[in-house]
C-alpha positions as CSV (number, residue, x, y, z in Angstrom):
1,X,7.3,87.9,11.2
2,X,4.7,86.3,13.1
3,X,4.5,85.9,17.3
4,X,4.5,82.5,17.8
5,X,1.7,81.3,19.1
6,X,1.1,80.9,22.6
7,X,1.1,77.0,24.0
8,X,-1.8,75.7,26.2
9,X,-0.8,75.6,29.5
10,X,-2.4,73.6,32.3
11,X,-1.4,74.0,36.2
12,X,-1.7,70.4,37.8
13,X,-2.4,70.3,41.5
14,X,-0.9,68.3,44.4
15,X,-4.4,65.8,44.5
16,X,-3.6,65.6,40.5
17,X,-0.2,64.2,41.3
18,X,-1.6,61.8,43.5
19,X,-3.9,59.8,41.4
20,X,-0.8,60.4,38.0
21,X,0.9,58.5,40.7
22,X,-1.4,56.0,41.8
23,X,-2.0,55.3,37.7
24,X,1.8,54.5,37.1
25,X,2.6,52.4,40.0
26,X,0.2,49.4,38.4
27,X,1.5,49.7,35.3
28,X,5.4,48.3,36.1
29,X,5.9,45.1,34.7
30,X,9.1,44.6,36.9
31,X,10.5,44.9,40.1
32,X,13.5,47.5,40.2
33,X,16.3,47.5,42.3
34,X,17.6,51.3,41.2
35,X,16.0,54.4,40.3
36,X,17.3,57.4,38.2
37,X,15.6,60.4,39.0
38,X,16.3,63.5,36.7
39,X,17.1,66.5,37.7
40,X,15.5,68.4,38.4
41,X,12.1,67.8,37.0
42,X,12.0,64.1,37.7
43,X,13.1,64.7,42.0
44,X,9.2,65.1,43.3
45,X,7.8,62.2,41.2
46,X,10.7,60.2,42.0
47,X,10.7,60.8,45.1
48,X,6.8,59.7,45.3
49,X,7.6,56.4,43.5
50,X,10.5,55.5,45.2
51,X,8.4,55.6,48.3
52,X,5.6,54.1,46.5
53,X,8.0,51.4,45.4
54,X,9.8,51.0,48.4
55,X,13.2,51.8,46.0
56,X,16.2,52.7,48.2
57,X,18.4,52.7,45.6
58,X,17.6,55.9,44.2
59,X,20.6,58.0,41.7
60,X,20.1,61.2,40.3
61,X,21.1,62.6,36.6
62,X,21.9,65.8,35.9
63,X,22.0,66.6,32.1
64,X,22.4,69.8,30.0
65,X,21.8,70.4,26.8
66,X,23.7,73.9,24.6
67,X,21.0,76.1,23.9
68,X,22.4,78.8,22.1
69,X,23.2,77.9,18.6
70,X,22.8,79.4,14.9
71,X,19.3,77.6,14.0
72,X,16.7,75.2,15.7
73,X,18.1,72.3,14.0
74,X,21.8,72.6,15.4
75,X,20.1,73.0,18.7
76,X,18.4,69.6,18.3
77,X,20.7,67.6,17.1
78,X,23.6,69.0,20.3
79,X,25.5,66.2,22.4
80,X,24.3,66.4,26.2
81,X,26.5,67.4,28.7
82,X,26.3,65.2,32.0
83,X,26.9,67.2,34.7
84,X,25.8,64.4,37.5
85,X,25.4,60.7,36.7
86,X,26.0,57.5,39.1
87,X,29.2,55.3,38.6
88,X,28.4,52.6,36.4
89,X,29.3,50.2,39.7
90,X,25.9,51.4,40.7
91,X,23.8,50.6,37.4
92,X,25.1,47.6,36.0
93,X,23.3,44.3,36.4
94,X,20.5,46.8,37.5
95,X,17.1,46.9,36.3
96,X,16.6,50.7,36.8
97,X,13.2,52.9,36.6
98,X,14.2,56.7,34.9
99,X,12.0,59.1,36.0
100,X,11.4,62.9,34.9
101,X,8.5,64.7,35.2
102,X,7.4,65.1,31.0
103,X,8.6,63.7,27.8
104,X,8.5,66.6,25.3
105,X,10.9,66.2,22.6
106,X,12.2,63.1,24.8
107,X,15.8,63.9,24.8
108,X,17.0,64.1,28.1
109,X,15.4,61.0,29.4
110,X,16.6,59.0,26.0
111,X,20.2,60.4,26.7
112,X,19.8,58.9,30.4
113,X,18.7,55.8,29.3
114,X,21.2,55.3,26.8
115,X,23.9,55.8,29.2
116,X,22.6,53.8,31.8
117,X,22.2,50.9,28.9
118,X,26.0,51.7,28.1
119,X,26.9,51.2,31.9
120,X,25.1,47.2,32.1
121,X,21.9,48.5,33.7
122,X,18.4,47.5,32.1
123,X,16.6,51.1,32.3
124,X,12.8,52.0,31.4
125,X,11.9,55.5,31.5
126,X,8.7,57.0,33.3
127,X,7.2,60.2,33.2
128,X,3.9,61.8,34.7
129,X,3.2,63.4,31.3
130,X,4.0,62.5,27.5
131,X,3.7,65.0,25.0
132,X,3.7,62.7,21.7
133,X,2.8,66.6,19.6
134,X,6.5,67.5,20.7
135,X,7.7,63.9,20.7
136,X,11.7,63.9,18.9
137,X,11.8,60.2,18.1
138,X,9.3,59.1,16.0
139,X,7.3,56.2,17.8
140,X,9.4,55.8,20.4
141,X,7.6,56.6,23.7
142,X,8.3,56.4,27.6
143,X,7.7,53.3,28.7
144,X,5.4,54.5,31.5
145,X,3.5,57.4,31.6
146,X,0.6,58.6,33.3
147,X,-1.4,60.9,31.3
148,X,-1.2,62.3,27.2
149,X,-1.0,66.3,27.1
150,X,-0.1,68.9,24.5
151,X,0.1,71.1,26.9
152,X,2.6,72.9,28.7
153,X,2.3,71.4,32.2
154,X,2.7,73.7,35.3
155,X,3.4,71.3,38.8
156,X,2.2,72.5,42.3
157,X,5.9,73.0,43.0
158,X,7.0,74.8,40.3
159,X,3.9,77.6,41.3
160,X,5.6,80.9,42.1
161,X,9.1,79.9,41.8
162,X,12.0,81.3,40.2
163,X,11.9,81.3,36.0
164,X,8.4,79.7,36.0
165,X,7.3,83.0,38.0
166,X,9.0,85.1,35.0
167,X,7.5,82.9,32.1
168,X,3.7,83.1,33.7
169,X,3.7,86.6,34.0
């Protein structure tokens, strides 16, 4: 068997988030009144729009997906598990900004936005980085994003940090 070839991976520093976040804010076409932030990739760059926004309404999502199972394929095609999600009290009527950090396969941020859909809220996802190589469903993109990558992103706070520590080394 083959080792599986390593992925490109590209560290991103705190002045790089800046300007990813400066390029997004333009780029709504709406004014939202609520803000999904993922955890817990999505908490620093939705914490930066919110403020950049002026959002106060700001929910957090906290999905999980099985990772142990008997081929790649079962593994893809598991049910989430919500851990956290906001009352659908606070989402419905709602146009609501989702925001994670990178769209790779896409299937934590489309399981969000489905279920904030199914609650009566009108959600659009946004991401610093979309990773169309690694990209789940099909043409469907984030309906935001600030840069293309196939790259495995590395964020200034994710440097010297628990399993990212482990995985560098």
């Amino acid at each position: 068997m083959q080792p599986k070839p390593q992925r490109r991976r590209e560290m991103i520093t705190w002045e790089e988030v800046g300007r990813l976040i400066d390029h997004l804010v333009p780029q709504f076409k709406r004014e939202f009144t609520a803000m999904v932030i993922i955890t817990r990739g999505g908490i620093i760059p939705g914490g930066l729009l919110a403020d950049a926004m002026d959002i106060t309404h700001v929910l957090t999502a906290a999905v999980d997906f099985p990772a142990q199972f008997e081929s790649r394929k079962s593994t893809l095609m598991a049910w989430p598990e919500f851990i956290q999600f906001p009352a659908e009290d606070k989402l419905r009527g709602r146009p609501t900004l989702i925001v994670d950090d990178v769209w790779g396969g896409g299937r934590t941020i489309t399981a969000v936005k489905n279920r904030v859909s199914a609650a009566g809220g009108f959600p659009e996802t946004c991401v610093l980085h979309f990773n169309p190589y690694r990209n789940l469903f099909g043409s469907v993109r984030p309906d935001y994003y600030a840069a293309v990558t196939d790259a495995f992103i590395i964020y200034p706070w994710e440097v010297d940090r628990g399993l990212d520590q482990v995985l560098l080394g």
